[in-house]
C-alpha positions in Angstrom: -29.1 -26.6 -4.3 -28.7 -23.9 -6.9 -27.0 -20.3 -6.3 -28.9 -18.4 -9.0 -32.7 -17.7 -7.8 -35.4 -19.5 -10.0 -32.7 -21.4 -12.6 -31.9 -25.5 -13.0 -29.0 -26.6 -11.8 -27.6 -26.9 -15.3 -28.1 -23.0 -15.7 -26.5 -22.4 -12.7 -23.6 -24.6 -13.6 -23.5 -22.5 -16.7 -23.7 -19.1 -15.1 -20.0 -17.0 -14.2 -21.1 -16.5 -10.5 -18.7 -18.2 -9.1 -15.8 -15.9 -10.7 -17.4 -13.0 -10.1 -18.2 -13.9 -6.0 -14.4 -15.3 -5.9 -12.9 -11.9 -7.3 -15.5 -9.6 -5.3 -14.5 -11.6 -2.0 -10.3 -11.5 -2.7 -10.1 -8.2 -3.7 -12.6 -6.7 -1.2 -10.2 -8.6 1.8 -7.0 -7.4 0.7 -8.3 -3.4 -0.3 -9.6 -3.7 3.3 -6.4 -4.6 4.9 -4.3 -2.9 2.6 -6.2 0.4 3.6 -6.6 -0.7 7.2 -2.7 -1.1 7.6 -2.8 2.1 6.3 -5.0 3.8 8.6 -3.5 2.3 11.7 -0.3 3.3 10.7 -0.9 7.0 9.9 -3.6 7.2 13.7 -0.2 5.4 15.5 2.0 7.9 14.0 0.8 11.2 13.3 -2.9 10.6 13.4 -5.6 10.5 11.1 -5.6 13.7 8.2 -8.5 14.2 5.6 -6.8 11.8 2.9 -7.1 9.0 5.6 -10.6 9.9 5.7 -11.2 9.9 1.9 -9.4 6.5 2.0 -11.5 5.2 4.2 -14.8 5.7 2.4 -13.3 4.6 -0.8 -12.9 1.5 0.6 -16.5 1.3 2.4 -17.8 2.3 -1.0 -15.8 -0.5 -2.5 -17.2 -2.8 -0.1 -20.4 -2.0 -0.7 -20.3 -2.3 -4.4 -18.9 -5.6 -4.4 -21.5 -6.6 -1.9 -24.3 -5.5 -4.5 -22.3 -7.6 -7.5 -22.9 -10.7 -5.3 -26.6 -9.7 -4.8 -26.7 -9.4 -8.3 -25.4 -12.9 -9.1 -28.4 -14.4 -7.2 -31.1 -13.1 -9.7 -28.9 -13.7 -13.3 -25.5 -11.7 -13.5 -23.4 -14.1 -14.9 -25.5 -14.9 -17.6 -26.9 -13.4 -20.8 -29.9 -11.2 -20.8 -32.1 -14.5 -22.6 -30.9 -17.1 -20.3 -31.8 -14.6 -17.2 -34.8 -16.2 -15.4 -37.2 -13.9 -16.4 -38.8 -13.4 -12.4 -35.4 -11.9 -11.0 -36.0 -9.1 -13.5 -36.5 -6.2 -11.1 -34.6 -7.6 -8.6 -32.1 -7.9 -10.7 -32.5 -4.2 -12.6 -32.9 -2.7 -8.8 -29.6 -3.9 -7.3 -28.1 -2.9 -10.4 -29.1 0.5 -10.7 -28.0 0.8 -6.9 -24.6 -0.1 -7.8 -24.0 2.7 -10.5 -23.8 5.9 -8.3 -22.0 4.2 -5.6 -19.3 3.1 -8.2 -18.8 7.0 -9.8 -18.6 8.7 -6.3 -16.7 5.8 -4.7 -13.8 5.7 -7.4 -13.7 9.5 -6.5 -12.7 9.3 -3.3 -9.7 7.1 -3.6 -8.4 9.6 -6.4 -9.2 12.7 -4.0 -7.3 10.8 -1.1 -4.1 10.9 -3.4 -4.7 14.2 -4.4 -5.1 15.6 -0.8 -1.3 13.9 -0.1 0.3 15.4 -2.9 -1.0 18.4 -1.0 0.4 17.4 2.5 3.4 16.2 1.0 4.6 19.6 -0.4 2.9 21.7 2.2 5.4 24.5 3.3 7.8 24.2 0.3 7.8 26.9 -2.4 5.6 25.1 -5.7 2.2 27.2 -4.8 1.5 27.1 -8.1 1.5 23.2 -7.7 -0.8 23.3 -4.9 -3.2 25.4 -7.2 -2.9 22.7 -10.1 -4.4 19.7 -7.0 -7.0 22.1 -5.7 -8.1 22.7 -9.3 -8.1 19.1 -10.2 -9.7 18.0 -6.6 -13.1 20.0 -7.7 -12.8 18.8 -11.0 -12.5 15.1 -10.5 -15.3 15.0 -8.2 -17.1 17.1 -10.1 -17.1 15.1 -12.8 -17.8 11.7 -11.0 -20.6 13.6 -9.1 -22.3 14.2 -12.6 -22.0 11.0 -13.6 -23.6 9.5 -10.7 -26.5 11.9 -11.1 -26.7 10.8 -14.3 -27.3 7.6 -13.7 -29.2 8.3 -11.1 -31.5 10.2 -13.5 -31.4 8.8 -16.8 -34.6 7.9 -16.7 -38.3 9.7 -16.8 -39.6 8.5 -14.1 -37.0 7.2 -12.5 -38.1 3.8 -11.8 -38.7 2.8 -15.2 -34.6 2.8 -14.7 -35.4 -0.7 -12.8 -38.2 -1.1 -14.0 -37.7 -1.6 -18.1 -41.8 -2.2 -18.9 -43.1 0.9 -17.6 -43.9 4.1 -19.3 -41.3 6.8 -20.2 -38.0 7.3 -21.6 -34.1 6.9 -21.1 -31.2 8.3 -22.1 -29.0 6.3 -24.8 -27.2 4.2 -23.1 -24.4 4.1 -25.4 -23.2 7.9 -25.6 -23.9 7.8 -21.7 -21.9 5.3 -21.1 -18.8 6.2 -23.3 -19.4 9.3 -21.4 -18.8 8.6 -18.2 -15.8 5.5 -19.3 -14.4 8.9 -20.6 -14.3 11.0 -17.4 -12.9 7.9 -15.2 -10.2 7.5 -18.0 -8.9 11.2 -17.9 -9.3 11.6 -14.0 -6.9 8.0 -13.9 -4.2 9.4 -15.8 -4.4 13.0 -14.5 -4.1 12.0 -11.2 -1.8 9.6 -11.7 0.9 11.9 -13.7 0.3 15.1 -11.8 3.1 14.5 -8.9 5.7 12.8 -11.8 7.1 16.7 -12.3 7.8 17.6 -8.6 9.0 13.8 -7.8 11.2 14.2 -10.5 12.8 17.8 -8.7 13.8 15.8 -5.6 17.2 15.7 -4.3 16.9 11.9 -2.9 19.2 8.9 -4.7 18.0 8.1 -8.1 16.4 4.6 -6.5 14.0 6.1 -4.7 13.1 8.6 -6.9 12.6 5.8 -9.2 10.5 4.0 -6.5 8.2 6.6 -6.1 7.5 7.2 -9.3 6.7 3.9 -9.6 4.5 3.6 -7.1 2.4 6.5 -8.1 2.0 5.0 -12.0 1.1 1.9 -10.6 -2.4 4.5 -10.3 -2.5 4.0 -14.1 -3.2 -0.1 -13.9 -6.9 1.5 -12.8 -6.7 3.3 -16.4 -6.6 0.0 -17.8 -9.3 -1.5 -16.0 -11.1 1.5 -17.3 -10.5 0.3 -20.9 -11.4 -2.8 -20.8 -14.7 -2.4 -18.7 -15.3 0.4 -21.8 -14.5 -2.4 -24.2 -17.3 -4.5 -22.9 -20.0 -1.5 -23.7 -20.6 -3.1 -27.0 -20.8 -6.4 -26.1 -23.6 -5.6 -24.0 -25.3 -3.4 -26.3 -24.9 -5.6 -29.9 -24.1 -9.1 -28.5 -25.7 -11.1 -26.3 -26.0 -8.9 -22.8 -23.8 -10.5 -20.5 -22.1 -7.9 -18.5 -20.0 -9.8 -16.3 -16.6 -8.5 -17.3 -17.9 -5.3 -17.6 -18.4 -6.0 -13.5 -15.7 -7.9 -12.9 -13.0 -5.3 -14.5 -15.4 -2.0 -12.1 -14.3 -4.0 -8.9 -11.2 -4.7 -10.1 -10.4 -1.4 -10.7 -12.7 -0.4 -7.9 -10.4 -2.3 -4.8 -6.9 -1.8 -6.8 -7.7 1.9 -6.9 -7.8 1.6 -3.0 -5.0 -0.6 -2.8 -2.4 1.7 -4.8 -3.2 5.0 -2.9 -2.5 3.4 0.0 0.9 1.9 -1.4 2.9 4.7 -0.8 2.4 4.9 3.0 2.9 1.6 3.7 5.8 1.1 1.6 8.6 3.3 3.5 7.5 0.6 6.5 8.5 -2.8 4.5 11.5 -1.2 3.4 12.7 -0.7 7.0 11.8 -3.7 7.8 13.2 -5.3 5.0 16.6 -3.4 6.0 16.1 -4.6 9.7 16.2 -8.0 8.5 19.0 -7.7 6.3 21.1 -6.3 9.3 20.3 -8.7 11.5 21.3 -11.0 9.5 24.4 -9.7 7.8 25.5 -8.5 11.4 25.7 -12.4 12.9 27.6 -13.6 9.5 30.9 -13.1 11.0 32.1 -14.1 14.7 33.0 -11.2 15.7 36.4 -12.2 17.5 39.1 -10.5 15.1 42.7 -12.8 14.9 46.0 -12.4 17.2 47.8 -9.2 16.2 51.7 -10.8 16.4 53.1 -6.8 16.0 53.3 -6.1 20.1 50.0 -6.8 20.9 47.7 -8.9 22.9 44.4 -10.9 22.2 43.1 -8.1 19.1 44.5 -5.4 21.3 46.7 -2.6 18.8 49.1 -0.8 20.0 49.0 2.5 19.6 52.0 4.8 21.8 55.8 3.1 21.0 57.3 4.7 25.0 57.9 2.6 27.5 55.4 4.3 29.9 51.7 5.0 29.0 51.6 2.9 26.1 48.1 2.8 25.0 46.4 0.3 23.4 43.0 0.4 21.2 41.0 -2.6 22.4 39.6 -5.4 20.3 37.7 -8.7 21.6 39.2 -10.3 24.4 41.0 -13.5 22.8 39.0 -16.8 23.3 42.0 -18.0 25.7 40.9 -16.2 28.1 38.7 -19.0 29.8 37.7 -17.7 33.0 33.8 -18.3 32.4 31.6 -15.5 34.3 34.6 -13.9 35.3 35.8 -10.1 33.9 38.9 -10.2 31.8 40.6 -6.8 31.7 42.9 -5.3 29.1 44.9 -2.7 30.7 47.7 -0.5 28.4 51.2 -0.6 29.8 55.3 -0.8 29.0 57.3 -3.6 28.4 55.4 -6.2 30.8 52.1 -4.8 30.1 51.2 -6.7 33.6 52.3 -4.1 37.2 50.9 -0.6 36.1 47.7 0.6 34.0 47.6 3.6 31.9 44.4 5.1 34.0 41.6 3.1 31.5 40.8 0.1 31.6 38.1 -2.2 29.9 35.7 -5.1 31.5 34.1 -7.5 29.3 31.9 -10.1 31.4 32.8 -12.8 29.2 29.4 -15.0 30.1 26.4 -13.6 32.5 23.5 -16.2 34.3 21.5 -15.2 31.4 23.8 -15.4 28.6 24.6 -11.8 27.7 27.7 -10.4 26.8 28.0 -7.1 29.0 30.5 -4.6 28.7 31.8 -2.3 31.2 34.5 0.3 30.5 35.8 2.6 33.5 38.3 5.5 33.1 39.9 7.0 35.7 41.4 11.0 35.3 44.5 11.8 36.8 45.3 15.6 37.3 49.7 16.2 37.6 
């Protein structure tokens, strides 16, 4: 049984499907979980704000797109335009031009949903003129994506000779279109992803996590290069022989990283308290927590602190192993020379082993008015 609709096994075998169902299908699972975490984390905390919202249909866009890549696969995408059976033509040509507009307005909306938290993230402080700069850049990126899709939408006259290459009309060039549009993602990538690099750099927090940040937020720029290289492939499509897989492959890619990256930076103060939890817990049970005999007047860890013979006080360690009296309290009282007939009005309880195999502690301190 063949994948490709209307082709012989052998040009199936030859056709790129199967990397381009296997990258649609990872990247799709782990931008939707990625964003997901995301979004249950920000409604759990503080509930859901308009980036959230963005965020979220990014990634249905995203999923939608790759979903129309697969469909694509079925009638020739993974091959070149003369090995294509030649009746998947307008199916092929129809999913395709479906996919266009969703990819230009969809890769606007994770960009917008980073913009809108630069906005959150230095609302009340004093940089209005930075506030300004992200409105102005909010309009202008979708905007431009919002032409783009039109674009496409209408490049040709009618518009069904856009999937429909034999009938009667005319198109728009597809080779100053396209650098076109290659150019607006590219600018709106870098823009967006350099515009917070001035305030971030302005905040008093340790160098590391300034750092960390920053990197987070150029991590934006990987979709830049994805950009490039799905630009790259323009000409192989035009002058060579038509296959536009990795100009595909390289729109989801940058398509479900896009998603991924601006939802890093809410997710990422999480794993680093965890990380620090585990670290604790772990650092914490290294030792074994019973500190030596002090030999300098002072009994199982105990210090002392007074030098008179009355009220001596004593600041309490962990109650020597030797004292074996199993689900018992052992007390630690401060006194004089004996330290055994009278207390100095505090004294200190540890249960040494409960039924359930606690340690509890119990302290009681008594006040005594002259």
């Amino acid at each position: 049984m063949v994948w490709v609709d209307n082709a012989s096994p052998e040009l199936d075998a030859e056709s790129q499907w199967r990397t381009i169902v296997t990258i649609c299908c990872v990247l799709s699972f782990f931008s939707i979980l990625i964003v997901s975490l995301r979004l249950y984390i920000r409604e759990k905390n503080h509930g859901l704000a308009s980036d959230d919202w963005m965020a979220a249909l990014s990634m249905f866009f995203a999923l939608i797109y790759s979903i129309l890549c697969i469909v694509q696969t079925k009638y020739g995408l993974g091959l070149s335009i003369a090995k294509r059976p030649k009746a998947n033509l307008i199916p092929y040509t129809r999913s395709n031009y479906a996919g266009r507009p969703i990819y230009q307005l969809g890769i606007s909306f994770f960009k917008i949903a980073l913009l809108i938290s630069y906005l959150r993230l230095f609302k009340g402080t004093n940089h209005t003129w930075y506030r300004r700069i992200v409105w102005i850049t909010i309009f202008l990126v979708f905007a431009g994506h919002l032409g783009c899709a039109l674009t496409l939408i209408f490049a040709c006259n009618p518009v069904h000779k856009s999937w429909n290459p034999a009938a009667v009309g005319t198109c728009l060039a597809p080779g100053p279109s396209f650098t076109a549009y290659a150019v607006v993602t590219i600018v709106s990538d870098v823009v967006v992803a350099v515009i917070p690099i001035p305030v971030l750099l302005q905040l008093k927090v340790t160098i590391h996590k300034k750092v960390g940040l920053i990197v987070i937020f150029l991590l934006g720029l990987f979709t830049t290069l994805c950009s490039i290289f799905r630009y790259l492939q323009i000409d192989r499509i035009q002058n060579g022989d038509g296959n536009s897989t990795m100009l595909i492959v390289w729109g989801v890619i940058e398509f479900n990283v896009g998603n991924m990256v601006s939802s890093l930076p809410f997710l990422a103060p999480i794993f680093l308290r965890k990380a620090k939890e585990y670290t604790s817990k772990y650092s914490a049970g290294s030792g074994n927590g019973y500190p030596g005999n002090n030999s300098s007047g002072s009994r199982n860890g105990a210090r002392k602190l007074g030098g008179g013979s009355k009220g001596d006080a004593y600041k309490l360690g962990s109650i020597s192993s030797g004292l074996h009296r199993k689900g018992t309290f052992a007390s630690a009282k401060g006194g004089g020379g004996n330290q055994t007939s009278h207390s100095t009005g505090s004294e200190e309880n540890i249960l040494k082993e409960s039924p359930d195999g606690s340690i509890v502690k119990s302290v009681t301190y008594s006040v005594h008015v002259a």
